[in-house]
MIGUVO-625187 format. One line per 8 residues: for each residue x, z, y of N, C-alpha, C, O, CB. Coordinates in Angstrom, 1 decimal. Each point is the difference from the previous one (the first is absolute). Glycine has a CB too. Layout:
<sites>
X Z Y X Z Y X Z Y X Z Y X Z Y  ...
</sites>
This chain:
<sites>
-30.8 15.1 13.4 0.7 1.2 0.2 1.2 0.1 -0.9 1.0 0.6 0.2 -3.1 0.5 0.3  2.0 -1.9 -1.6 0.9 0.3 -1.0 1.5 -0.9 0.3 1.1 0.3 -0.5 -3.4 0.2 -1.3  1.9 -1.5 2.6 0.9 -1.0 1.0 0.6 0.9 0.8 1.3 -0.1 0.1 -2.7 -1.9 0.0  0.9 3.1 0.8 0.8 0.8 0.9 0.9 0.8 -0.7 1.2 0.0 0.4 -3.0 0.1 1.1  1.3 0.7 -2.7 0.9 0.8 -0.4 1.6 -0.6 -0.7 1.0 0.6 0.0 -3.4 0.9 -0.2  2.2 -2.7 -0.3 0.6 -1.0 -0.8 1.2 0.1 2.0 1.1 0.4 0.1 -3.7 -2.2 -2.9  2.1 1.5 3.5 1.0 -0.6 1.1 0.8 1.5 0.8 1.2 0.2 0.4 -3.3 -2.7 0.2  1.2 3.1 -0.6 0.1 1.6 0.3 1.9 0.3 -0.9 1.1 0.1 0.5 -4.8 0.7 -0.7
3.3 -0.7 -1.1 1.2 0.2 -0.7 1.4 -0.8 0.3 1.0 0.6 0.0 -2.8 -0.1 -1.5  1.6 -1.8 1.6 0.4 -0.7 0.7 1.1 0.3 0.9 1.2 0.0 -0.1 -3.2 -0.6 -0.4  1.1 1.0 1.8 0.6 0.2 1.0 0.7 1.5 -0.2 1.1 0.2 0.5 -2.8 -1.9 0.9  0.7 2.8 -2.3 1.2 1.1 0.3 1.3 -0.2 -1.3 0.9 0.7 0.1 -3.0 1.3 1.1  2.1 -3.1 -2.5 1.5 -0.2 -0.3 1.2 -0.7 1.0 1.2 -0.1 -0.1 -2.4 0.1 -2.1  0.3 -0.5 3.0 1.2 -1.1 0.7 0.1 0.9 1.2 0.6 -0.7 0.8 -1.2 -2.1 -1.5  0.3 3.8 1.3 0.3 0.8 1.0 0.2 -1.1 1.6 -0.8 -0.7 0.5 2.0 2.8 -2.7  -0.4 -2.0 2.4 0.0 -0.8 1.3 1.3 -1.6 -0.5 0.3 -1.0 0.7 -1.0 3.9 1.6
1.2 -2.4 -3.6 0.1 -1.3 -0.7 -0.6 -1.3 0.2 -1.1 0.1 0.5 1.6 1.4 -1.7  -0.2 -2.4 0.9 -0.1 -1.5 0.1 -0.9 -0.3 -1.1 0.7 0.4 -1.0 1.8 -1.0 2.0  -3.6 0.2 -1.5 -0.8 0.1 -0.8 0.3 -1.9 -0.4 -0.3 -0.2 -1.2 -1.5 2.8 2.1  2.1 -3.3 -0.4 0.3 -1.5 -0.7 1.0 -0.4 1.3 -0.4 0.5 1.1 -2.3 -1.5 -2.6  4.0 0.3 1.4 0.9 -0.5 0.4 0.7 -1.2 -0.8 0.2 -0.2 -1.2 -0.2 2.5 2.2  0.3 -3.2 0.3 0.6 -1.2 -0.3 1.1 -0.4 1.3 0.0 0.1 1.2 -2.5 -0.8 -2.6  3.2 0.3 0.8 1.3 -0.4 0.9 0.6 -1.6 -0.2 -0.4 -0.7 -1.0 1.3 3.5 0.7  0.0 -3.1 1.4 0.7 -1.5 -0.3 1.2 0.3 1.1 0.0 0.8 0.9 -2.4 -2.8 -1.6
3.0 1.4 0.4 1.2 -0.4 0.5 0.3 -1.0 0.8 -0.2 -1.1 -0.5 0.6 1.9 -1.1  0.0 -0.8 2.9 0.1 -1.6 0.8 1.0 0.4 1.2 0.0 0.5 1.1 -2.8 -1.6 -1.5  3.9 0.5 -0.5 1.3 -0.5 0.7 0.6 1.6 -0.1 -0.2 0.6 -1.1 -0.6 -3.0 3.1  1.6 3.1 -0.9 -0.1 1.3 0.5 -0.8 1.2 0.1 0.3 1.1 0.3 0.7 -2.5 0.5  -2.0 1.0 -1.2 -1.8 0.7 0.4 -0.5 0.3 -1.5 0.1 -0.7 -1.0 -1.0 -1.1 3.6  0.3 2.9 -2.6 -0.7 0.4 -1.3 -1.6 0.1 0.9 0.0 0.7 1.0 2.3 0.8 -2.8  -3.3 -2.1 1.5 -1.2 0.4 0.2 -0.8 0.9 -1.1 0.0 -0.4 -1.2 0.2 -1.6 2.5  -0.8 3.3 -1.0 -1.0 0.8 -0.7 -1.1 0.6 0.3 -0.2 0.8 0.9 1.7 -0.6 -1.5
-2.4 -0.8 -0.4 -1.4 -0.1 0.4 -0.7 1.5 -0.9 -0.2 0.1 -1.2 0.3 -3.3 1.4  -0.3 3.7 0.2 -0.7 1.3 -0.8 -1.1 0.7 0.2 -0.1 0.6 1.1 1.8 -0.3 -1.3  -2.5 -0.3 -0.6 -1.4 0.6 0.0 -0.1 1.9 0.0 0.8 0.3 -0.8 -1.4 -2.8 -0.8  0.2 3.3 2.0 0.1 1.2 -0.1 -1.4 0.6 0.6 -0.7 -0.5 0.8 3.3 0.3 -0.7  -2.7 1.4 -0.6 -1.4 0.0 0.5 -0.2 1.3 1.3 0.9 0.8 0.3 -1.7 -1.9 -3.1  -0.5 1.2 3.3 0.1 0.7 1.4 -0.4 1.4 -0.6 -0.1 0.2 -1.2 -0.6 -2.3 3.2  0.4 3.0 -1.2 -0.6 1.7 -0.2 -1.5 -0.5 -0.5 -0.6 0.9 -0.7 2.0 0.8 3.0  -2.1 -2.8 -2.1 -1.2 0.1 -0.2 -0.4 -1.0 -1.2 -1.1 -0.4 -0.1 0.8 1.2 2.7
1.2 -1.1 -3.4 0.1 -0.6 -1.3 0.0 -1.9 0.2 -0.4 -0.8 -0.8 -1.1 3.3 -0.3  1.8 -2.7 2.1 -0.1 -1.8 0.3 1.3 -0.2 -0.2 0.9 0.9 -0.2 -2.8 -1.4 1.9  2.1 -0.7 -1.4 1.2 -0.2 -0.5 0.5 -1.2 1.5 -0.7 -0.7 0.7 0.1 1.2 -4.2  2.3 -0.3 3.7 -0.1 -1.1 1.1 1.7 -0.6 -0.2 0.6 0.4 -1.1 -2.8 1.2 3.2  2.8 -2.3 -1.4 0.8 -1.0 -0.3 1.3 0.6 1.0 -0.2 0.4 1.1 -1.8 -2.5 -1.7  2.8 2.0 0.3 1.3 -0.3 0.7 1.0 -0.9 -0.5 0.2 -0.2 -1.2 -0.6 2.3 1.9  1.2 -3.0 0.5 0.5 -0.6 -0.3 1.2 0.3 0.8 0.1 0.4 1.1 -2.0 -1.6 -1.8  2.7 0.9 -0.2 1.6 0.4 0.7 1.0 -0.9 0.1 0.1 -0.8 -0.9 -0.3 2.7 0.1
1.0 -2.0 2.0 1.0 -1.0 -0.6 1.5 0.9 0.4 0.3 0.8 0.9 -2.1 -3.5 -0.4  2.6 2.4 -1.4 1.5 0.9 -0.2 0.8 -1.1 0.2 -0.1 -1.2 -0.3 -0.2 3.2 -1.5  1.4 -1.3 2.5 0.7 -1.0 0.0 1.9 0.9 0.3 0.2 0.8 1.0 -2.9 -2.9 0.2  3.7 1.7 -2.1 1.1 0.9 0.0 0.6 -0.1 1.2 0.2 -1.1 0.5 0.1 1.0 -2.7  0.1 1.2 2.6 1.3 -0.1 1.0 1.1 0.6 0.1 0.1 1.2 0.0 -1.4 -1.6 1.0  2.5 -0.8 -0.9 1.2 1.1 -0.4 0.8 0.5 1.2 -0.1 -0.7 1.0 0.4 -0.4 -3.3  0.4 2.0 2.4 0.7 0.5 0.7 1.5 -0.8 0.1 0.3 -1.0 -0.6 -1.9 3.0 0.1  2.4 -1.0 1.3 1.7 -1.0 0.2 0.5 0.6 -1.1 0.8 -0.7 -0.5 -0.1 0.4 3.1
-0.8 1.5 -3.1 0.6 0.7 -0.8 -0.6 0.2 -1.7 0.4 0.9 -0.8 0.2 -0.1 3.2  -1.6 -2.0 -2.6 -0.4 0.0 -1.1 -1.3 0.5 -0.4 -0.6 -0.6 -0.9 2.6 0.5 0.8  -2.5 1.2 0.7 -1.1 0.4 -0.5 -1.4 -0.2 0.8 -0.2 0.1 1.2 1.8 1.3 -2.2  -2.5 -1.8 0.0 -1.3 -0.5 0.6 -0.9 0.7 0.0 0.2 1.1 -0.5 0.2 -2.8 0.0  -2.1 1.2 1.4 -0.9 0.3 -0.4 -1.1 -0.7 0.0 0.2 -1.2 -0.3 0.8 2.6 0.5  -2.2 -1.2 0.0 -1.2 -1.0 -0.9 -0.6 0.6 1.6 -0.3 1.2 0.3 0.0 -1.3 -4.2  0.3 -0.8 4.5 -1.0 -0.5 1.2 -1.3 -0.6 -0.3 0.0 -1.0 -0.6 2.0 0.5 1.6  -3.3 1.0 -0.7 -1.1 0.4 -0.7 -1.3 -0.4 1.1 -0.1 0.6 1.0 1.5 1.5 -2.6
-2.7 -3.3 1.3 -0.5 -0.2 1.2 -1.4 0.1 -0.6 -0.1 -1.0 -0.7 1.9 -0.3 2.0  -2.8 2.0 -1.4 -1.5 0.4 -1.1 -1.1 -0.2 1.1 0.0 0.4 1.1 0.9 1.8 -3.0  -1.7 -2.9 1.2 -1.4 -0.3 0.5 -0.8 1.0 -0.8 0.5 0.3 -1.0 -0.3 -2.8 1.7  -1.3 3.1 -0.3 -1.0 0.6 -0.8 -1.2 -0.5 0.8 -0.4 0.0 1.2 1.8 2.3 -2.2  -1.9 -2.9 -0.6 -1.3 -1.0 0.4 -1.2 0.6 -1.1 0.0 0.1 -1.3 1.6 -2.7 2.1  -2.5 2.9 0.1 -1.3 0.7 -0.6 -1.2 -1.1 -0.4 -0.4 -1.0 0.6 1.0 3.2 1.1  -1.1 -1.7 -3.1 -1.4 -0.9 -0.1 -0.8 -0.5 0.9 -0.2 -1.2 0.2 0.1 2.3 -1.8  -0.5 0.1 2.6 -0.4 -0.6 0.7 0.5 -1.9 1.1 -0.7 -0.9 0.4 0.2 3.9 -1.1
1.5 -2.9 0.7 1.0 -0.9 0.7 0.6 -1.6 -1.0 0.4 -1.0 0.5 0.3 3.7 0.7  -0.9 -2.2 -2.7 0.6 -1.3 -0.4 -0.4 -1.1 0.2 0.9 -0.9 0.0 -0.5 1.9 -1.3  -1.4 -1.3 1.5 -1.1 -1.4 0.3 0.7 -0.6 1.0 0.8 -1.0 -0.2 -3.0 1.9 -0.2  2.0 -0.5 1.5 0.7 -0.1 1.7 1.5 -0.5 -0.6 0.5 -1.1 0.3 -1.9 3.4 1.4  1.9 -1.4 -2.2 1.7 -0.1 -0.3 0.1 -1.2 -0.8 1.0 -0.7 0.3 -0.3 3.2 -0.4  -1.5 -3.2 -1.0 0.6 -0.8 -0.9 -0.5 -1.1 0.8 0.5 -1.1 0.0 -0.3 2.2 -2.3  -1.2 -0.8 3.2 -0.4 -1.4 0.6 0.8 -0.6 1.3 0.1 -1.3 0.1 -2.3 1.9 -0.9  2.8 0.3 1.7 0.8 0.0 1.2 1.7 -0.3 -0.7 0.6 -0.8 0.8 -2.6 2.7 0.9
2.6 -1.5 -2.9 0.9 -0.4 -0.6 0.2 -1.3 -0.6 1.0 -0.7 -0.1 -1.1 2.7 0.1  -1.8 -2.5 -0.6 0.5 -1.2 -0.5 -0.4 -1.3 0.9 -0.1 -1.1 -0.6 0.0 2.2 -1.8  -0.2 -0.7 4.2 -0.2 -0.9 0.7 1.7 0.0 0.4 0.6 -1.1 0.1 -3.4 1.5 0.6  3.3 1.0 -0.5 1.4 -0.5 0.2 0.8 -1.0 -0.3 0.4 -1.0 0.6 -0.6 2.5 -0.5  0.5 -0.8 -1.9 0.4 -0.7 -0.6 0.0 -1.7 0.1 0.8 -0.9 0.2 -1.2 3.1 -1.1  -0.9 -2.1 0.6 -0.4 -1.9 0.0 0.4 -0.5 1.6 0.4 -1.1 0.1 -3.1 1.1 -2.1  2.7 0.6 2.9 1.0 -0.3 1.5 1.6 -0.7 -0.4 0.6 -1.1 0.3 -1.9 3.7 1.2  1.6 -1.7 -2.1 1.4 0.5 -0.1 0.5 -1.1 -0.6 1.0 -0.6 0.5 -1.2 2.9 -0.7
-0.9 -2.8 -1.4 0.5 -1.2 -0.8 -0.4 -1.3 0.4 0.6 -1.0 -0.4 -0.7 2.4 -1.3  -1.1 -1.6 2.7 0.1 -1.3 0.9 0.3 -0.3 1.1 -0.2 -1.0 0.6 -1.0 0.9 -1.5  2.1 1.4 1.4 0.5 -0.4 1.5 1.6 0.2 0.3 0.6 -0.3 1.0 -2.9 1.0 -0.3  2.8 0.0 -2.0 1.3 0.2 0.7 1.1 -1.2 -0.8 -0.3 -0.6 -1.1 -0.2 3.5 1.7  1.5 -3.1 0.2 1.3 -0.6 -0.1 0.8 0.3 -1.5 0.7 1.1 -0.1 -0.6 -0.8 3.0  -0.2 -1.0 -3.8 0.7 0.5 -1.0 1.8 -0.3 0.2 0.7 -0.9 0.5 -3.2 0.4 -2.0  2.7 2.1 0.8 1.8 0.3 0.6 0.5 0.1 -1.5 -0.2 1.0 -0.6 0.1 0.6 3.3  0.9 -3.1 -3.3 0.8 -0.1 -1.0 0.9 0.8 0.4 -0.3 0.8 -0.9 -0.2 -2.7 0.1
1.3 2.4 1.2 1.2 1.4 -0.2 -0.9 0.7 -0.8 -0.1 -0.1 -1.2 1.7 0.5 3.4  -2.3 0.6 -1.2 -0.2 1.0 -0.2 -1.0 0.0 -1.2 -0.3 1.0 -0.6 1.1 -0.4 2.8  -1.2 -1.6 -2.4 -1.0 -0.3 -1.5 0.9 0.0 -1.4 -0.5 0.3 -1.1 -1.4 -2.0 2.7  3.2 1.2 -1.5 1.2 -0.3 -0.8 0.8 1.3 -0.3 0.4 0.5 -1.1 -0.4 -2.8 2.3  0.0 2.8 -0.1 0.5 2.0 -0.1 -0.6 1.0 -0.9 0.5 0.7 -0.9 -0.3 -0.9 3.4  -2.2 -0.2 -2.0 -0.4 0.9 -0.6 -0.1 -0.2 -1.4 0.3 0.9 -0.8 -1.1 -0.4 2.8  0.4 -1.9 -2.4 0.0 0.1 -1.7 1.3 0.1 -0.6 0.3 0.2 -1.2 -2.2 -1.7 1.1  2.8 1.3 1.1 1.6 0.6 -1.3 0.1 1.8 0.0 0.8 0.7 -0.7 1.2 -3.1 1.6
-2.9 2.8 -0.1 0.0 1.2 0.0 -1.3 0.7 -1.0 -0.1 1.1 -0.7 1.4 -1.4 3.1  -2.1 -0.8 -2.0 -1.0 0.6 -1.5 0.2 -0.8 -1.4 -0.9 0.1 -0.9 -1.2 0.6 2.5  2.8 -1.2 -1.7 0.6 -0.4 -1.6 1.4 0.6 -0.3 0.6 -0.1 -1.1 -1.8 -2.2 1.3  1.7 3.0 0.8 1.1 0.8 -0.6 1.0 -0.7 0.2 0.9 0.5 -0.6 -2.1 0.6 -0.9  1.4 -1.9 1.8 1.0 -0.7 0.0 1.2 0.1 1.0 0.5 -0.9 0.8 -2.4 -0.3 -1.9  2.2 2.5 0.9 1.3 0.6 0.6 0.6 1.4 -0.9 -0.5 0.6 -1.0 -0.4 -1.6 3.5  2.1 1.3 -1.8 0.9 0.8 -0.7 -0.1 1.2 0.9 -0.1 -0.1 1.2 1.7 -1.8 -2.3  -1.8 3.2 0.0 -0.5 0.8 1.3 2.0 1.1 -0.4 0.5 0.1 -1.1 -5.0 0.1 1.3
4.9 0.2 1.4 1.2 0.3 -0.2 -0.2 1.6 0.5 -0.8 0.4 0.9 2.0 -3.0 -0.5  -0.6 3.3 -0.8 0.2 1.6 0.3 1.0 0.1 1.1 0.8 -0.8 0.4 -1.2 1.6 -2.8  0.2 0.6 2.9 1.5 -0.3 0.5 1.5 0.2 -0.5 1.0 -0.4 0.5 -2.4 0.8 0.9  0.9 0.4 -2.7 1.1 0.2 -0.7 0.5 -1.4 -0.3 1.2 -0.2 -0.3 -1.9 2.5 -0.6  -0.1 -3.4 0.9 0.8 -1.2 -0.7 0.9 -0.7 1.6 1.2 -0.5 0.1 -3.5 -0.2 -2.7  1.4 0.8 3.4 0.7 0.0 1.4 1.5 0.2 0.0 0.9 -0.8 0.1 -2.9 1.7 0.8  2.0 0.9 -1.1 1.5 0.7 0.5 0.9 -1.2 -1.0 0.9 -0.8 0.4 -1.5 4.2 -0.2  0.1 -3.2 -1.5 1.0 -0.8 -1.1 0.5 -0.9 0.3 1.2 -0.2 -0.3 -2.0 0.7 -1.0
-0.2 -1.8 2.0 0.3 -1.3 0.8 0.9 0.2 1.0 1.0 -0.8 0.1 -3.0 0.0 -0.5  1.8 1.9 1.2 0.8 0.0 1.3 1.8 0.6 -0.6 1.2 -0.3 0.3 -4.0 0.9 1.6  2.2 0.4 -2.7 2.2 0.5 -0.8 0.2 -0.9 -0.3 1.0 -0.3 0.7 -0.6 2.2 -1.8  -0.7 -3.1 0.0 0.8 -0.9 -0.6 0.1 -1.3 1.2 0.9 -0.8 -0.1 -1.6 1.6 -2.7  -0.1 -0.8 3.8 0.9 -0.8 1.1 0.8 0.3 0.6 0.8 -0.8 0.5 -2.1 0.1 -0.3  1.4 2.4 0.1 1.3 0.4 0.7 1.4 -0.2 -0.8 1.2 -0.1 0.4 -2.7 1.7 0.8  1.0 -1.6 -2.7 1.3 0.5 -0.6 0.6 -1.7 -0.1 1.1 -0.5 0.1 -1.8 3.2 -1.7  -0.3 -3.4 1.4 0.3 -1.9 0.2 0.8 -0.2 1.0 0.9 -0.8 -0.1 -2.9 -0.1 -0.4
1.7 1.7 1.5 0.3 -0.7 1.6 1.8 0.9 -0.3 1.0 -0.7 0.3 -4.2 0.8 1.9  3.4 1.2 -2.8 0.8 0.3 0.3 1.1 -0.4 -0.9 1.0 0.6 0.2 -2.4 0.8 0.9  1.4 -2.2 -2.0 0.3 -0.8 -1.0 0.8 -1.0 0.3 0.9 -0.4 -0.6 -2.6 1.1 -0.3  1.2 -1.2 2.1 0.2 -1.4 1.0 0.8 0.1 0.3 0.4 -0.9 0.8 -1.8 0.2 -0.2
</sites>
């Protein structure tokens, strides 16, 4: 009993809050994994993946795709995912581009530009050109 009330509290500080969360980063894509708990004090999983999108005119937003996976269900789920998976790593075609893309994108290994640094590039080429 003393376990229920201990989880009870729990659930009413975290309200419909995320009670344990973990995230990663891959390439373009943020994945978020978050624990939160139901009306009846259990607790269940969502998983999200975000991903930015910008507009012509500069401003973006966070394109958003959530599984909500219940206790009942995890078993099934980790087992049908890690038959995938293991498909995926002994049967498909390995693609150097796109394997080369993605780790320069998860080591950072680029220059991230605004658009303000844009306009700046684009005035001092007109005023070059007009120089000529």
């Amino acid at each position: 009993m003393e376990g229920e009330i201990d989880k009870k509290e729990v659930v009413e500080k975290a309200g419909r809050q995320g009670i344990f969360s973990r995230s990663f980063r891959a390439g373009k894509r943020t994945y978020f994994f978050d624990v939160k708990p139901t009306r009846r004090n259990d607790y269940y999983l969502t998983i999200t993946e975000s991903k930015k999108r910008f507009f012509r005119d500069g401003r973006y937003r966070y394109q958003k795709h959530t599984i909500f996976l219940y206790r009942e269900d995890f078993e099934a789920f980790m087992d049908l995912l890690g038959e995938v998976v293991t498909y995926i790593k002994t049967t498909s075609p390995q693609v150097v581009d796109q394997v080369s893309s993605t780790e320069d994108e998860e080591t950072g290994d680029y220059t991230n530009v605004e658009f303000d640094d844009l306009e700046s590039v684009e005035s001092s080429d007109s005023e070059t050109e007009m120089s000529n």
